[in-house]
N, C-alpha and C positions, 0 to 999 in steps of 0.2 A: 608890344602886345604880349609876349611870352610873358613879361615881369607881372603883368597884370592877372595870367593865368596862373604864374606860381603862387601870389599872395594869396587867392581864391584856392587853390588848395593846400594851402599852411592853414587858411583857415578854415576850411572844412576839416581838416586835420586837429586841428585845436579843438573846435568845435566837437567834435566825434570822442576826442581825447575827454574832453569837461563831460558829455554824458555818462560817461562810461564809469566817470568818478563819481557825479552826482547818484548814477542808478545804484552802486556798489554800496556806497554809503546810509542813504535814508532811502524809507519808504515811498513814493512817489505815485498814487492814488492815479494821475490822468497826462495825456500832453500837456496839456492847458496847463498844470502843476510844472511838471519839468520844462517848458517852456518858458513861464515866468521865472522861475530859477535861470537859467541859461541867458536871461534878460539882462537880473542882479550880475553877471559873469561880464556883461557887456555883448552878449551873441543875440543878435534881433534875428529871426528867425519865426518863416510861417510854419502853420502846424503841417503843410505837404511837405516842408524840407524836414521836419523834425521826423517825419513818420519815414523817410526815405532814408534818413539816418540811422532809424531804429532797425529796420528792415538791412540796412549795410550792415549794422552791429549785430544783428539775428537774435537782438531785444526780443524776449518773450513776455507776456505778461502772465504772471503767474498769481493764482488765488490762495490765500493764505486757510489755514484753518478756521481763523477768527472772521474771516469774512474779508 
């Protein structure tokens, strides 16, 4: 049972780790956008874990000038 709780979080860990690059990196308009990115990563993932993730990372969504 333990082995099964550590893989679960190496890969929320992973998982957390790949947002955190994707957000860094490019513009990222919606979940639905950085979810299918983290798809292409191989991370399946609903948009309530990704939003629980954001909220772990203290993800803001910020408005740029241009809109």
């Amino acid at each position: 049972m333990r082995k099964n709780i550590d893989r679960e979080e190496d890969s929320t860990e992973a998982r957390r780790e790949s947002i955190q690059q994707l957000i860094r990196k490019q513009r990222i308009g919606t979940q639905e956008e950085l979810r299918e990115l983290l798809s292409k990563l191989g991370f399946e993932v609903t948009q309530a874990t990704l939003s629980r993730d954001l909220a772990r990372l203290k993800a803001r969504r910020v408005t740029l000038p241009e809109g």
